[in-house]
N, CA, C and O atoms as a MOPAC input file, in Angstrom:
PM7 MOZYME 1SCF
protein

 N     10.55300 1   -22.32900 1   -22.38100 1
 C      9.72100 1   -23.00100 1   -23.37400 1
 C      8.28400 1   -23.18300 1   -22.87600 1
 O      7.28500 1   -23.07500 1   -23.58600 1
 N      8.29800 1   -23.44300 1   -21.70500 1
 C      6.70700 1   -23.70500 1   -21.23400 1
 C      5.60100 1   -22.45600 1   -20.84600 1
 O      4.43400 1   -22.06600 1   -20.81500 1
 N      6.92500 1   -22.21600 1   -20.60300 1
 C      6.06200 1   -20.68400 1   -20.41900 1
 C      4.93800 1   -19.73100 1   -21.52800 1
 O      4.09300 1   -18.86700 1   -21.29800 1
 N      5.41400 1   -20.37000 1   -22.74600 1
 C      4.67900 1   -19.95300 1   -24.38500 1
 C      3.45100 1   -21.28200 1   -23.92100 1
 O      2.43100 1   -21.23300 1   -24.60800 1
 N      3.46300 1   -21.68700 1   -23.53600 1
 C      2.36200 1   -22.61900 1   -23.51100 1
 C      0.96700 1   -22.58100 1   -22.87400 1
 O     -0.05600 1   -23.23000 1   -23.09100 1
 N      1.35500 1   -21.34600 1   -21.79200 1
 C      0.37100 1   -21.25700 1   -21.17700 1
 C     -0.62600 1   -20.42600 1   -21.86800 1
 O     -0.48200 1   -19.35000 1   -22.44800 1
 N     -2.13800 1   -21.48200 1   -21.59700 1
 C     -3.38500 1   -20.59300 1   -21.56900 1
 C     -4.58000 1   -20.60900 1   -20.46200 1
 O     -4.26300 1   -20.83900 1   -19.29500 1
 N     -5.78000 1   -20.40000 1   -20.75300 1
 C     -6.71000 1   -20.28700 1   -19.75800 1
 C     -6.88100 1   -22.16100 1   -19.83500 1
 O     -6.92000 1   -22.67300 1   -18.71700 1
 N     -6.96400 1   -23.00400 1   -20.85400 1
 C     -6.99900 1   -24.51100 1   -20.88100 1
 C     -6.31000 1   -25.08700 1   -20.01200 1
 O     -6.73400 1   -25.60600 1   -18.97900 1
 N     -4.52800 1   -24.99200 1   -20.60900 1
 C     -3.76500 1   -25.44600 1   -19.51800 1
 C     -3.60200 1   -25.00500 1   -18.34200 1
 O     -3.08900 1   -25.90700 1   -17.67900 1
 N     -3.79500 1   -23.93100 1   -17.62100 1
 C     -3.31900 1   -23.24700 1   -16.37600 1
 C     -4.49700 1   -22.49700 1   -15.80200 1
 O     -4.28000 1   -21.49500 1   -15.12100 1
 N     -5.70200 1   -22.90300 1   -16.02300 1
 C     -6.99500 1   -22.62300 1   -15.51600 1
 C     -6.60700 1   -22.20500 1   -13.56900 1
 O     -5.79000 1   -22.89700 1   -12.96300 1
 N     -7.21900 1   -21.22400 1   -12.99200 1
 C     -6.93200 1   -21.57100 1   -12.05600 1
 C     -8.72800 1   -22.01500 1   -11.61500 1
 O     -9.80900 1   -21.88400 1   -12.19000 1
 N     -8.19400 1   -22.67900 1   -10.06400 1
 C     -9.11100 1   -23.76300 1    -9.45000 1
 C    -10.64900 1   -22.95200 1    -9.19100 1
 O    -10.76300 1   -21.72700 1    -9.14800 1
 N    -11.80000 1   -23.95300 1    -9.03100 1
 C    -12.96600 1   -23.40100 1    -9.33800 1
 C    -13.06800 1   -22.29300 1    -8.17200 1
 O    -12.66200 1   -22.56000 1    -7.04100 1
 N    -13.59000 1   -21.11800 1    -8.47000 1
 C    -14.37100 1   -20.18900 1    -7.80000 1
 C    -12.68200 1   -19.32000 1    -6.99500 1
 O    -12.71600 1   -18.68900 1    -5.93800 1
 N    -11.82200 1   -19.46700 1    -7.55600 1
 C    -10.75600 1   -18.33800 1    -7.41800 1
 C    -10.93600 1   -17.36500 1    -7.79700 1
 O    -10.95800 1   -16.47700 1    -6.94400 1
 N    -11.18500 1   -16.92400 1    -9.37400 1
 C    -11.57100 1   -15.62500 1    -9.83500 1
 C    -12.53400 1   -15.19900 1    -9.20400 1
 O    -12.53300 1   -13.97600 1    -9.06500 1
 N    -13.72100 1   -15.96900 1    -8.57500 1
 C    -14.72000 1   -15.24800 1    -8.06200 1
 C    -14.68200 1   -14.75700 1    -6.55400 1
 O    -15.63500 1   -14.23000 1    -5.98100 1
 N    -13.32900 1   -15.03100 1    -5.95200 1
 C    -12.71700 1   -14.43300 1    -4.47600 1
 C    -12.03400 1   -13.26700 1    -5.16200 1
 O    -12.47900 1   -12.15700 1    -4.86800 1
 N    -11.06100 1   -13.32300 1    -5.99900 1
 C    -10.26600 1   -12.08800 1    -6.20200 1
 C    -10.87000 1   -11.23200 1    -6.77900 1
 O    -10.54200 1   -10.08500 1    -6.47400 1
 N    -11.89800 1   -11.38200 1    -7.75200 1
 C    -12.75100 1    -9.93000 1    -8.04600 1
 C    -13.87900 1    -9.68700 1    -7.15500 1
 O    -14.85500 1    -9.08900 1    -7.60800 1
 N    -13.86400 1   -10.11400 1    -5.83200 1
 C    -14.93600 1    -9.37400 1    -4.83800 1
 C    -13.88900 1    -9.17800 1    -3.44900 1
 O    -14.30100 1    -9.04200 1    -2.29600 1
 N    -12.65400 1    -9.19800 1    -3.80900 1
 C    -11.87200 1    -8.67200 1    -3.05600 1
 C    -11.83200 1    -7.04300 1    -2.85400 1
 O    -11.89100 1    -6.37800 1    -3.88800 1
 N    -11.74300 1    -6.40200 1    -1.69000 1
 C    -12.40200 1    -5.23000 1    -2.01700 1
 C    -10.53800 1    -4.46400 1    -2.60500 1
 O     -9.37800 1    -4.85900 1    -2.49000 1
 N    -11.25700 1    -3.16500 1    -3.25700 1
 C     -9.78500 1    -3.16500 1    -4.29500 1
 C     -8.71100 1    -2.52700 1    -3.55500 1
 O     -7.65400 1    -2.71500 1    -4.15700 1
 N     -8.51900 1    -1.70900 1    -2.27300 1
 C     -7.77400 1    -1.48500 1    -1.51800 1
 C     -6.71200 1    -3.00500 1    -1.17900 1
 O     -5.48200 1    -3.05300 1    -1.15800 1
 N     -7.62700 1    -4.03400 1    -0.96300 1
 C     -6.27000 1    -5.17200 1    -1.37000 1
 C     -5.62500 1    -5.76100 1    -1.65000 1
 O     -5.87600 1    -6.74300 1    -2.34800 1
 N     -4.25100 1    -5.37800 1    -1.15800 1
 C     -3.23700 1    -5.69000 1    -2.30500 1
 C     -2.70000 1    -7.20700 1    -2.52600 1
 O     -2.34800 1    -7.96500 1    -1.62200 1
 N     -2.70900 1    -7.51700 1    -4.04100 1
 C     -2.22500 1    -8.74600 1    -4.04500 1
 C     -1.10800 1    -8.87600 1    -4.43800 1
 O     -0.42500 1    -7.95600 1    -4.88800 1
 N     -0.57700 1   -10.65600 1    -4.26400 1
 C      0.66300 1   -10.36000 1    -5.15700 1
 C      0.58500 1   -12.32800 1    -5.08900 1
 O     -0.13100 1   -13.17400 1    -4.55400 1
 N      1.73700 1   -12.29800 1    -5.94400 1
 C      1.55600 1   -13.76400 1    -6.36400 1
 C      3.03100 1   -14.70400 1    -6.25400 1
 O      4.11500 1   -14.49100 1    -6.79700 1
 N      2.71900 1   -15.52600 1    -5.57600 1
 C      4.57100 1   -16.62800 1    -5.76000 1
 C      3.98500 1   -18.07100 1    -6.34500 1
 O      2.93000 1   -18.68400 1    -6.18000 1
 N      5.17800 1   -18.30200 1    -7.09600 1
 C      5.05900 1   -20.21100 1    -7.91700 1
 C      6.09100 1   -20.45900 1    -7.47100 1
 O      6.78100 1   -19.78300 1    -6.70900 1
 N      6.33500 1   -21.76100 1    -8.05000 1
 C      7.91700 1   -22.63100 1    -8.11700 1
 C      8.36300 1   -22.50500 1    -9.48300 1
 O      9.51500 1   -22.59600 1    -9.90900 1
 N      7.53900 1   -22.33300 1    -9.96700 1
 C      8.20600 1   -22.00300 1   -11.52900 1
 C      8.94900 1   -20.76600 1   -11.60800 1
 O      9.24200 1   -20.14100 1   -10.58900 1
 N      9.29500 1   -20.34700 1   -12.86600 1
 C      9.51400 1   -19.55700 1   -13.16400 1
 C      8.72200 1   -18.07800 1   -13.03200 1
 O      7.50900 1   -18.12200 1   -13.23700 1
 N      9.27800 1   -16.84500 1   -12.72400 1
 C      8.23100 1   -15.90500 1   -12.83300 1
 C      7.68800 1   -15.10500 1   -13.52200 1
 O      6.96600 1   -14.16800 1   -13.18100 1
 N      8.12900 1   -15.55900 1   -14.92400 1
 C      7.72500 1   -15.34000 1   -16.37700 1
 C      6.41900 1   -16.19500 1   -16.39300 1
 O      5.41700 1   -15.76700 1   -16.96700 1
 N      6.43200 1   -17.37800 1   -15.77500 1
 C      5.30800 1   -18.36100 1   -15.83300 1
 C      4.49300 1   -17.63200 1   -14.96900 1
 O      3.33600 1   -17.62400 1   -15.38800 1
 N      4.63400 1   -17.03600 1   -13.96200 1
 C      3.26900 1   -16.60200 1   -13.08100 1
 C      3.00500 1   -15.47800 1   -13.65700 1
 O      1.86800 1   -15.04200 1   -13.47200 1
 N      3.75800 1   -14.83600 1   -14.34300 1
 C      2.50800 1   -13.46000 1   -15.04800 1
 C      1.68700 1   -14.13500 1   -15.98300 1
 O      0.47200 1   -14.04900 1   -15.80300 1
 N      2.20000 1   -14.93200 1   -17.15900 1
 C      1.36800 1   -15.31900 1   -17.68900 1
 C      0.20400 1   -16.07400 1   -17.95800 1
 O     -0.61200 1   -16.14800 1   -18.87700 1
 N      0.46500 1   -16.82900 1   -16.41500 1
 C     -0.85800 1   -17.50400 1   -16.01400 1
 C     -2.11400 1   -16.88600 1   -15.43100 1
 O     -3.31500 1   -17.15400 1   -15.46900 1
 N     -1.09100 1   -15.62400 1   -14.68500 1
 C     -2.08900 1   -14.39600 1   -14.24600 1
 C     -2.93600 1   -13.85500 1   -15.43500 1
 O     -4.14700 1   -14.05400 1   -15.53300 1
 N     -2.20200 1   -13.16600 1   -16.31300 1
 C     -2.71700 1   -12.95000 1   -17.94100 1
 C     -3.60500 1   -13.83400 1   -18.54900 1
 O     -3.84900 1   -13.49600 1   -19.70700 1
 N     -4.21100 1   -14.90800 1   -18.15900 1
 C     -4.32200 1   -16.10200 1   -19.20500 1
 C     -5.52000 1   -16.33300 1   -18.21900 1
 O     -6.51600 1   -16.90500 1   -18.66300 1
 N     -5.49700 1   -16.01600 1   -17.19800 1
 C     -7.28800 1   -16.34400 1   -16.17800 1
 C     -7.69200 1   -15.21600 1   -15.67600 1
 O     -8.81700 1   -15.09500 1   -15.19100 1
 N     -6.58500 1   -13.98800 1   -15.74400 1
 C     -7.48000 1   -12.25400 1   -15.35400 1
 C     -8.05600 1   -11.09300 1   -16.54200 1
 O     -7.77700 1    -9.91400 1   -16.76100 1
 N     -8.99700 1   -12.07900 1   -17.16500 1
 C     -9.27000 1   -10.89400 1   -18.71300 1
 C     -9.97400 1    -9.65700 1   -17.97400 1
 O    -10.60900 1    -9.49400 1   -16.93200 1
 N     -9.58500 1    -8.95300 1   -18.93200 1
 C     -9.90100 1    -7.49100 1   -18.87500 1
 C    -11.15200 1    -7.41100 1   -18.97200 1
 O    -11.65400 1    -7.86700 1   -19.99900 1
 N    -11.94300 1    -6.87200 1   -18.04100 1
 C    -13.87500 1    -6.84400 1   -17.74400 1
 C    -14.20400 1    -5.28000 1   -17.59600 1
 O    -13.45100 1    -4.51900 1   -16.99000 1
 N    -15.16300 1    -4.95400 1   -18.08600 1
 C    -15.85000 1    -3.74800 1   -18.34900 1
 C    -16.31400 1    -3.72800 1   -16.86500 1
 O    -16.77000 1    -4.68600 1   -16.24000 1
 N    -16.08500 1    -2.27400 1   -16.35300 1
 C    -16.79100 1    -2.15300 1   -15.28000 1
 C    -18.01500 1    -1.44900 1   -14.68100 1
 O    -18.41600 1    -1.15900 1   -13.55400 1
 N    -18.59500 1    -1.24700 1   -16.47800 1
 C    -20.21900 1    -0.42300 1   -16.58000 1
 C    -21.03900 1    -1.84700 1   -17.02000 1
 O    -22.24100 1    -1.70300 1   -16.79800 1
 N    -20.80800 1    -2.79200 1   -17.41900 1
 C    -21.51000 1    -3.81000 1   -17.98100 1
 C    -21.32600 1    -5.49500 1   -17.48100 1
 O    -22.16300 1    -6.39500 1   -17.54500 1
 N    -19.82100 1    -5.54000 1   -16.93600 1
 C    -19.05100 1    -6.74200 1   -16.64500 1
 C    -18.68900 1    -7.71400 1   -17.69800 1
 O    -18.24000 1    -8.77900 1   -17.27100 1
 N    -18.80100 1    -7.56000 1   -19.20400 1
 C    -18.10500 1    -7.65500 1   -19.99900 1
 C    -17.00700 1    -7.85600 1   -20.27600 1
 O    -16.21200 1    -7.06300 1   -19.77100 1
 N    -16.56100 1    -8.69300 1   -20.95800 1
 C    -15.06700 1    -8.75400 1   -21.11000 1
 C    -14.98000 1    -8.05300 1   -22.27000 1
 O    -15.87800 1    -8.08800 1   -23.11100 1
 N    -13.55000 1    -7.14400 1   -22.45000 1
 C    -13.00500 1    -6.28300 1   -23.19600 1
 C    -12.52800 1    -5.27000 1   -23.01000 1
 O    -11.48700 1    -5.43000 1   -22.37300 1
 N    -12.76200 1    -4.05500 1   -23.26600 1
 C    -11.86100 1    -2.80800 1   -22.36400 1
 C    -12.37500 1    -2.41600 1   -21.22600 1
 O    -13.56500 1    -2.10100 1   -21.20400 1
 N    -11.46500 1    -2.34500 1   -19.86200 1
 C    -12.13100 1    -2.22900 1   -18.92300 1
 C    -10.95000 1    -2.67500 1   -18.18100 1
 O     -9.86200 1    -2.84000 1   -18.73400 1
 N    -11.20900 1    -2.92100 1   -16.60400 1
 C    -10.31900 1    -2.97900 1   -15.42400 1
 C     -9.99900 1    -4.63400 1   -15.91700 1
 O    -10.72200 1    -5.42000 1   -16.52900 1
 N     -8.35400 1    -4.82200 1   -15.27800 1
 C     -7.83400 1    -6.52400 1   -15.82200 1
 C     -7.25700 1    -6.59500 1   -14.05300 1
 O     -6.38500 1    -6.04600 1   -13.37900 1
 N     -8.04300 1    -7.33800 1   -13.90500 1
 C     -7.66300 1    -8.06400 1   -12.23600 1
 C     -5.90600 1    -8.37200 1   -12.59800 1
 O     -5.24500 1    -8.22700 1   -11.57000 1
 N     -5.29600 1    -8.64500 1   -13.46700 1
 C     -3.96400 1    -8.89100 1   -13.31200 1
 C     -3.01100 1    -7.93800 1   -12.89900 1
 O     -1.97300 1    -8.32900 1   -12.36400 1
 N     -3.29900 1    -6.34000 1   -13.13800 1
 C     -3.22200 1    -5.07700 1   -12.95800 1
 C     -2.81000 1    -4.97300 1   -11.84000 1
 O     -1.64300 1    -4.66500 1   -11.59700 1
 N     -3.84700 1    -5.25100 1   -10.79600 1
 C     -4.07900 1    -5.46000 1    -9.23800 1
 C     -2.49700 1    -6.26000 1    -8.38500 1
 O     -2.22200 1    -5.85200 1    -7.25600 1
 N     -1.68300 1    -7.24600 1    -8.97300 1
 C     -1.06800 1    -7.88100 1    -8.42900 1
 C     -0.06000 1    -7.26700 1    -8.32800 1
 O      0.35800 1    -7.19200 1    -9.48300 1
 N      0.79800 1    -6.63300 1    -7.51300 1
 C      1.88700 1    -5.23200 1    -7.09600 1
 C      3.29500 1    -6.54900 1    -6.91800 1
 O      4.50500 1    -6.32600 1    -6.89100 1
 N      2.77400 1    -7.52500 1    -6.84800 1
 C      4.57400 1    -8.34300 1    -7.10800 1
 C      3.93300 1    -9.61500 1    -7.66200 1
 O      2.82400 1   -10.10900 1    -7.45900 1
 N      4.77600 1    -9.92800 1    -8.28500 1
 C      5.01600 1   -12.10500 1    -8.86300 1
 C      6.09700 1   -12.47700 1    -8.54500 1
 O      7.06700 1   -11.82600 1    -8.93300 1
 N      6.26200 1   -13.51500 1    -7.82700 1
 C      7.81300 1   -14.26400 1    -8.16100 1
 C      7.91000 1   -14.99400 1    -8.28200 1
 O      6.95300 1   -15.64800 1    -7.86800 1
 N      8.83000 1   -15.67900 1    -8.81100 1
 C      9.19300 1   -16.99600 1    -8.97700 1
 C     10.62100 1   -17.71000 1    -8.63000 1
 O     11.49200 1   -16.93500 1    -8.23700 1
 N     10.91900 1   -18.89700 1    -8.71400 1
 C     11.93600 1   -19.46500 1    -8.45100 1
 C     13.00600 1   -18.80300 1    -8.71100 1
 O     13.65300 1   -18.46700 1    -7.72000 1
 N     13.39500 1   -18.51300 1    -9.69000 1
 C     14.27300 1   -17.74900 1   -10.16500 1
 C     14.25600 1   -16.24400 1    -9.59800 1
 O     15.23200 1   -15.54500 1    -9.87000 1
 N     13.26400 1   -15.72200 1    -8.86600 1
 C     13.72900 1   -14.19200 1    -8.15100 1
 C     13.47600 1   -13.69700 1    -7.12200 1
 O     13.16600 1   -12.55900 1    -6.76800 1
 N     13.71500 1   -15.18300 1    -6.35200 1
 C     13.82300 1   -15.36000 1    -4.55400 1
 C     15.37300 1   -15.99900 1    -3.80700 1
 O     15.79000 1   -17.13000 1    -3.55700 1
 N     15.65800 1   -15.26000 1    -3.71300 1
 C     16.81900 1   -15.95800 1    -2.55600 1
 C     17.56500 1   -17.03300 1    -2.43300 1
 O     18.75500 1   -17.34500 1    -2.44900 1
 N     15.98400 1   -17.76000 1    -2.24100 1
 C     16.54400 1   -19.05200 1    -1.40400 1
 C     14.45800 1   -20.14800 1    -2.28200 1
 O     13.36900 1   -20.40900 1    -1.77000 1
 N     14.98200 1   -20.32600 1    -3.47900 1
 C     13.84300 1   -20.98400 1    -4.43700 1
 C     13.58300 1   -22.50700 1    -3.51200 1
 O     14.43200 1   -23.39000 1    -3.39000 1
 N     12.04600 1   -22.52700 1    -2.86400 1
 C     11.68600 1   -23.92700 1    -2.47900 1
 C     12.15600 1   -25.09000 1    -3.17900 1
 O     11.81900 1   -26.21400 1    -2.80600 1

């Protein structure tokens, strides 16, 4: 249920994050873990990595930093959940 809830309002991430991961150089690889669910961490990924033009820096068609993240997990698809 909460997981439909998320947007860039509620699940903002913290100031000047986006501006580390898009000057990350792109050879590195990210990936992402919560305690939630890991339906909840894509979509929070989705919801603060819009898709930016990479002739203009524009948002709209163009490279989506969420792209970049090669795993998510969450509680539910680890082992042994904190």
């Amino acid at each position: 249920h909460y997981v439909k809830l998320v947007s860039s309002q509620t699940c903002a991430f913290y100031p000047g994050i986006m501006n580390i991961l898009e000057n990350l150089p792109q050879d590195v690889k990210l990936g992402a873990l919560t305690n939630a669910c890991a339906a909840y961490g894509h979509e929070v990924l989705k919801a603060n990595c819009p898709v930016r033009s990479a002739l203009d820096n524009t948002y709209g068609l163009g490279f989506s930093l969420y792209s970049r993240f090669g795993t998510i997990h969450g509680a539910d698809t680890v082992p042994a959940p904190k």
